[in-house]
LUMBAKE-459815 format. One record per residue (C-alpha): x, y, z; chain; residue number from 0. Coordinates in nm, 4 decimals. Each point is the difference from the previous one (the first is absolute). Layout:
N
PT        X        Y        Z chain resi
PT        X        Y        Z     A  NUM
...
***
This chain:
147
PT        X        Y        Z chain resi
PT  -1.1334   6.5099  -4.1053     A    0
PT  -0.0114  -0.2007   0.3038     A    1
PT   0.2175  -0.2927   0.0451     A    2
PT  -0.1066  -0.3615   0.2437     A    3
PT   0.2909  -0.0544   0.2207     A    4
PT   0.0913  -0.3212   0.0227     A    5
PT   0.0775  -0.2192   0.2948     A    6
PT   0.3703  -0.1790  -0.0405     A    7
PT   0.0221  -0.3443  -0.0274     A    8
PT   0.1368  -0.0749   0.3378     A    9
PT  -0.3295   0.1340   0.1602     A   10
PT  -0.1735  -0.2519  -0.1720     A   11
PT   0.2573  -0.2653   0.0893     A   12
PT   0.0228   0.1009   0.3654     A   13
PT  -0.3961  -0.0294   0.0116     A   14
PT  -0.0441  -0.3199  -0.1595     A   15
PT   0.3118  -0.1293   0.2021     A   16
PT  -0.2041   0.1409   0.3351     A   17
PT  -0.3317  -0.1979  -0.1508     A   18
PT   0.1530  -0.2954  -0.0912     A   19
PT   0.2326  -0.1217   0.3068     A   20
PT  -0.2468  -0.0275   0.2365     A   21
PT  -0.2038  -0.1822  -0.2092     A   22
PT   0.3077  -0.2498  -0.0975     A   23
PT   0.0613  -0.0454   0.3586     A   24
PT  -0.3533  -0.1040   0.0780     A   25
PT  -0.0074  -0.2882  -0.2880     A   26
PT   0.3803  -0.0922   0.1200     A   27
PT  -0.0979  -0.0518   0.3629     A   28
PT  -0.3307  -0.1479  -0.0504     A   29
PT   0.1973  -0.2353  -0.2542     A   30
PT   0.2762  -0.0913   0.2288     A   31
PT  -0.2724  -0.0012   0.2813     A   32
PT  -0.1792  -0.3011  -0.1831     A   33
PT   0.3087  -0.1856  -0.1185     A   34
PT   0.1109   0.0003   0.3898     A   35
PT  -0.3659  -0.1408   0.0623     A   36
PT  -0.0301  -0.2629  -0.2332     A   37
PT   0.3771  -0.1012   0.0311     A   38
PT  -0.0513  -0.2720   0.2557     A   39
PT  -0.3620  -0.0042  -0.0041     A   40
PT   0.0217  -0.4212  -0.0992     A   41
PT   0.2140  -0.0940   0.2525     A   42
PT  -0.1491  -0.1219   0.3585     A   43
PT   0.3077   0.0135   0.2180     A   44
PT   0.0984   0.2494   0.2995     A   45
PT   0.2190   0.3582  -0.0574     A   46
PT   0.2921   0.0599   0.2324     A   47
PT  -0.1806   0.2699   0.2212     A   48
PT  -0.1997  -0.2518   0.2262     A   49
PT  -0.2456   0.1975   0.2169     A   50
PT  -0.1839  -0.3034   0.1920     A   51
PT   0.0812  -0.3593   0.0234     A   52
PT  -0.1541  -0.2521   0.1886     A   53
PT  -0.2954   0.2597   0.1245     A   54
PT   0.3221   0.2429   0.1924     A   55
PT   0.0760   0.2978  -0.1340     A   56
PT   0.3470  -0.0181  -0.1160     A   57
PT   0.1991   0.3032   0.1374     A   58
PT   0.3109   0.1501  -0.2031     A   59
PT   0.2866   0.1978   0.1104     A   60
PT  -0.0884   0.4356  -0.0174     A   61
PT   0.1831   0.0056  -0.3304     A   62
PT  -0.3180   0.1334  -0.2250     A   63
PT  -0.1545   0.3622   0.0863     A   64
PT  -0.2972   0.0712   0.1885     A   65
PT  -0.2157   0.0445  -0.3175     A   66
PT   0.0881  -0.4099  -0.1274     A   67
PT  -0.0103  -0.1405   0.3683     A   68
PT  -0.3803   0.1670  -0.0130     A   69
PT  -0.1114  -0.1548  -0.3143     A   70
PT   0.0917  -0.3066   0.1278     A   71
PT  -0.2384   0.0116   0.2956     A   72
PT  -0.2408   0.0795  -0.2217     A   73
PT   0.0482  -0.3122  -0.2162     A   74
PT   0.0108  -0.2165   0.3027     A   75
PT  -0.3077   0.1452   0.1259     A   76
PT  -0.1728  -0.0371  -0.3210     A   77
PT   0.0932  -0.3416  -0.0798     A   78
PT  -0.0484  -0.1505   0.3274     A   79
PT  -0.3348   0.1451   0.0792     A   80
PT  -0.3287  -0.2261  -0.0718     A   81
PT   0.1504  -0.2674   0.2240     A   82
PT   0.2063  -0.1433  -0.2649     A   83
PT   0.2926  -0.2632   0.0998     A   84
PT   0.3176   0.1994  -0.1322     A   85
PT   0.2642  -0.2553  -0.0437     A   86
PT   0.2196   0.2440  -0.2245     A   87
PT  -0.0204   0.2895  -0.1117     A   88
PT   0.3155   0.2148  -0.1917     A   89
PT  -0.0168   0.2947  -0.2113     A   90
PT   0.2252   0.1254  -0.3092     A   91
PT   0.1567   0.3304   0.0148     A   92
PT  -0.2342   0.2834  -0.0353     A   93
PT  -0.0573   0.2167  -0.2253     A   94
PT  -0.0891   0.3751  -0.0323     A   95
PT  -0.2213   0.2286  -0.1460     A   96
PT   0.1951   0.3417  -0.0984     A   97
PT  -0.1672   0.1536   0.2756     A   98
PT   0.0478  -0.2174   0.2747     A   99
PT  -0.3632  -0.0063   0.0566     A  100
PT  -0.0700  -0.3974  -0.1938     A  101
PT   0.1857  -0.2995   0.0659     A  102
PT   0.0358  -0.3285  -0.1545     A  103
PT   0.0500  -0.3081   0.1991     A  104
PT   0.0153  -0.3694  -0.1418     A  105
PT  -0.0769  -0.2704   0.2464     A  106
PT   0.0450  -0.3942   0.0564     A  107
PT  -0.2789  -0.0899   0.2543     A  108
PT   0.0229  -0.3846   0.0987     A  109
PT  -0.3286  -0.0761   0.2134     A  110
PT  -0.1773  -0.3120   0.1699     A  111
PT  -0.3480  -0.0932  -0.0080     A  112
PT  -0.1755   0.0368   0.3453     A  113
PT  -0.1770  -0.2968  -0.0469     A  114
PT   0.2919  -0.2523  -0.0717     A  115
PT   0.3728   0.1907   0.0674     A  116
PT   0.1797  -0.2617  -0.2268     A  117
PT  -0.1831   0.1291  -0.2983     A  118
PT   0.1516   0.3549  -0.1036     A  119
PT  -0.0306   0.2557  -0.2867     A  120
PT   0.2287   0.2251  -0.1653     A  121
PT  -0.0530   0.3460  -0.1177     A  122
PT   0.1691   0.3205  -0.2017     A  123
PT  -0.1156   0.2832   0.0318     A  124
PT   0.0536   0.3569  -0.0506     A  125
PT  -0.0884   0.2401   0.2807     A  126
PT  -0.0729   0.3500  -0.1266     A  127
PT   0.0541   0.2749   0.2951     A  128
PT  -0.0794   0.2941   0.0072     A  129
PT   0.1275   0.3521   0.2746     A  130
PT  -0.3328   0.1343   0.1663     A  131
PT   0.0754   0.2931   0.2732     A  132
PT   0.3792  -0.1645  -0.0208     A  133
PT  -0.1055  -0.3602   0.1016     A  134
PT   0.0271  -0.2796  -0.2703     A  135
PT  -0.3013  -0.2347  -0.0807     A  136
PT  -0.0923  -0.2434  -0.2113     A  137
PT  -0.2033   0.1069  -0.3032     A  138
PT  -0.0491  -0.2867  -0.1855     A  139
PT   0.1310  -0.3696  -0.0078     A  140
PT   0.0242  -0.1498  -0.3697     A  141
PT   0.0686  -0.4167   0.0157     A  142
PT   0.2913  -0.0572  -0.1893     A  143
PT  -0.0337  -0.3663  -0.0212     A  144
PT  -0.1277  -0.3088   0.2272     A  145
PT   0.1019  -0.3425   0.0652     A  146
***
């Protein structure tokens, strides 16, 4: 008579710990990921990183790597293109996809209206990036709030 062989119980352990971690990571980061979004979303004032102020590019000491110091020209670029009167702009931190190849960038953008300078409007966004051939660029732009 022939006997099934069974598989031990840490086999099936092992596999459903190797199916279900990734899958707990993904809903933890996307989680934390929206928290970190919607955290400040409300509130209309500047972060501490300011990139531009009074239409100059505000430059910092070389204490962030090459890969942060290039996002930032990308934001600049971005947000000061279409002739738009930068009067501020500041960023939060940034943050990561596992990969490296996604980042996440929150940003205050205080602007005046060409047609009258006194008159300005403020913005939050959130700058998605992405790596293409290893330079950043902006994906997509999601307003945050506007005043």
């Amino acid at each position: 008579m022939y006997r099934k062989k069974r598989l031990p119980k840490s086999y099936i352990i092992v596999g459903l710990a190797v199916v279900a971690l990734p899958v707990i990571y993904f809903i933890y980061s996307y989680v934390t990921l929206n928290l970190w979004i919607s955290a400040d979303a409300h509130q209309l004032e500047s972060y501490p990183r300011v990139l531009v102020k009074n239409r100059q590019i505000v430059y910092h000491d070389k204490k962030h790597d090459e890969n942060i110091r290039n996002l930032e020209q990308v934001l600049i670029q971005s947000n000061m293109s279409d002739n738009r009167i930068v009067l501020l702009l500041s960023r939060s931190d940034i943050k990561f996809n596992l990969l490296g190849t996604k980042a996440y960038a929150k940003l205050f953008l205080q602007t005046a209206l060409p047609t009258d300078p006194t008159q300005t409007s403020k913005i939050k966004l959130l700058n998605i990036l992405i790596k293409r051939e290893g330079r950043w660029v902006v994906d997509r732009v999601q307003n945050l709030s506007i005043e």
